[in-house]
N, C-alpha and C positions, 0 to 999 in steps of 0.2 A: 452826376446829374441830380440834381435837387426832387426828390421823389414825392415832396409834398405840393410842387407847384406841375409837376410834368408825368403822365403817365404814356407809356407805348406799349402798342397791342400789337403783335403778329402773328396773323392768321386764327383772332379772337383769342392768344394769351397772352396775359401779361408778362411782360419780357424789361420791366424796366432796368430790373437789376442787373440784369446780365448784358447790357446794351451800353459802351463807351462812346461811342457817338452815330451819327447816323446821315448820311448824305442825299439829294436826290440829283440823279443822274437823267435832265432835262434831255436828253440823246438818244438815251433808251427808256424812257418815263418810267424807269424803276427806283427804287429806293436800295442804298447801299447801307448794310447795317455791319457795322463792326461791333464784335462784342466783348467782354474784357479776355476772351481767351488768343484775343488778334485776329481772330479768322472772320472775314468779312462773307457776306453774302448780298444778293442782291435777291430784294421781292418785288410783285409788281407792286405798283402803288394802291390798288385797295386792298392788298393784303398788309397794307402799315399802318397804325393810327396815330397818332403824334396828339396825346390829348393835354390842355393845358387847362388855365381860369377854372381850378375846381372850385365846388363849393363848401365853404368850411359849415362844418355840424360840433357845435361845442357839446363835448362829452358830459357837460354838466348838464344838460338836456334833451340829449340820446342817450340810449341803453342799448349795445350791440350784445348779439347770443348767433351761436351758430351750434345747430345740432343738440338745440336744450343748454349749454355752455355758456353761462354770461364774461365777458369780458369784463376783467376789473385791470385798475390803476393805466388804463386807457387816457389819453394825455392830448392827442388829437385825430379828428374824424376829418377826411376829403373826399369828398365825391367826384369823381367826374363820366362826365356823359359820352359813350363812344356812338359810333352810329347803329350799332343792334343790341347793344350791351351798357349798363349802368356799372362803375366799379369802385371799389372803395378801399382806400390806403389807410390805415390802420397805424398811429405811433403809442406805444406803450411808454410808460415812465423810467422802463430800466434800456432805452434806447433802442427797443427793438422794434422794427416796423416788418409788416404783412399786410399782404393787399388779399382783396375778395372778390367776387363776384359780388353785385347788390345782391343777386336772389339767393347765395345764399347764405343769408344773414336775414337773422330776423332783428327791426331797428325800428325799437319802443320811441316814440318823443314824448317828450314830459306835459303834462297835460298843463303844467303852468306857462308854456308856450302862450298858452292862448291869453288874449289880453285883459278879458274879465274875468277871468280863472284866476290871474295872476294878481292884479287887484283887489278882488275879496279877500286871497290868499293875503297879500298884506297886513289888509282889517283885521283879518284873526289874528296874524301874530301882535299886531298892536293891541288888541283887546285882551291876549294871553297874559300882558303883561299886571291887567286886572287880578289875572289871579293870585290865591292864598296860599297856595301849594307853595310849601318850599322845602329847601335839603336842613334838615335838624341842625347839622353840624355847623353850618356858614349863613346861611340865612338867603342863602339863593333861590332867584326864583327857577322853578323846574320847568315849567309851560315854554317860557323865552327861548329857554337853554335849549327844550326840545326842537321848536320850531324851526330853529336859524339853523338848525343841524341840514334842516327839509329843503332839497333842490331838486330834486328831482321826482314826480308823484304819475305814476301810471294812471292812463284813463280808467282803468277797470277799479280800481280801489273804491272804498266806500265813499272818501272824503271826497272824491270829483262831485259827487250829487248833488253837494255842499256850496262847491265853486262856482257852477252853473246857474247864472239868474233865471233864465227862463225854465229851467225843471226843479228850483226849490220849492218854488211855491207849491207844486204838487206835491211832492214829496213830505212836505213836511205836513201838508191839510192829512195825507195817510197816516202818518204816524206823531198824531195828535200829543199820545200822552208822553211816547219816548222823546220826542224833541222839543217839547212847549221851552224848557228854556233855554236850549240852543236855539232854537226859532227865533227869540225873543231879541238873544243878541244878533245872531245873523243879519234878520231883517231891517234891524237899526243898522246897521253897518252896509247893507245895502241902497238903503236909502239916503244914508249920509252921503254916500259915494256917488248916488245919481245912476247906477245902476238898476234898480228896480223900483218902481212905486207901484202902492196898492192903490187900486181904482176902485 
């Protein structure tokens, strides 16, 4: 069974794996579950979920952790929705997949989701390319190199205050003298873009 398109629950666990196929017996409205050890059982039918159409979560845009434990070289995220219960299939890079319960998983989205977050974010990295900073040895520029590294940026970090049109202007009237020339270019970059004008 393709476990990235099809998740089954019984009796509220996940059972995909151990599940070769599964029948419904219209006769006695139960559900016949064979599972790879060949012993079949029969449950009633709201004790089965036969869940399909997950929703894909690109890992370059989520951040999964369970129990403080971030997940790395995570390769693909599915969500799918049961009827009391949210769950989540989990493929890692070295071919190994695990499923979760949604709750427990704590699951960061990247604050460049959002669409003018994501656009400022641009301007910066085109504007990085302004700078003088480079590697002694080759003549690279270092800002560029940094930036295109950046796909993924938590809402709680400094920079989101930065991405945000509607909370720079605050932010930056507060701290007049630390950002006057980050201001200088931000604000041009905002206004280029038609995201912010000053009234």
């Amino acid at each position: 069974m393709n476990t990235t398109k099809y998740m089954i629950i019984i009796k509220g666990e996940i059972k995909t794996r151990d599940v070769k196929f599964l029948e419904q017996d219209d006769a006695s409205h139960k559900m016949n579950v064979t599972f790879n050890n060949r012993k079949t059982y029969s449950y009633t039918l709201d004790n089965v979920e036969f869940l399909e159409n997950p929703k894909f979560l690109d890992p370059r845009k989520y951040h999964l952790s369970k129990d403080g434990k971030n997940f790395f070289s995570v390769e693909a995220i599915y969500e799918f929705v049961g009827k009391d219960a949210t769950y989540i299939h989990v493929c890692f890079k070295n071919n190994v997949e695990r499923d979760y319960y949604k709750s427990q998983l704590d699951i960061q989205e990247s604050y460049l989701n959002k669409k003018d977050a994501a656009n400022v974010f641009d301007y910066i990295k085109e504007i990085s390319k302004l700078s003088n900073l480079k590697n002694e040895s080759n003549g690279e520029q270092l800002l560029p190199k940094k930036f295109k590294k950046i796909s993924f940026l938590r809402s709680d970090v400094a920079l989101t205050k930065y991405l945000n049109p509607k909370s720079l202007k605050k932010v930056l009237m507060e701290n007049t003298c630390l950002f006057s020339h980050l201001a200088v270019i931000i604000v041009n970059m905002l206004q280029l873009s038609g995201l912010w004008k000053i009234k």
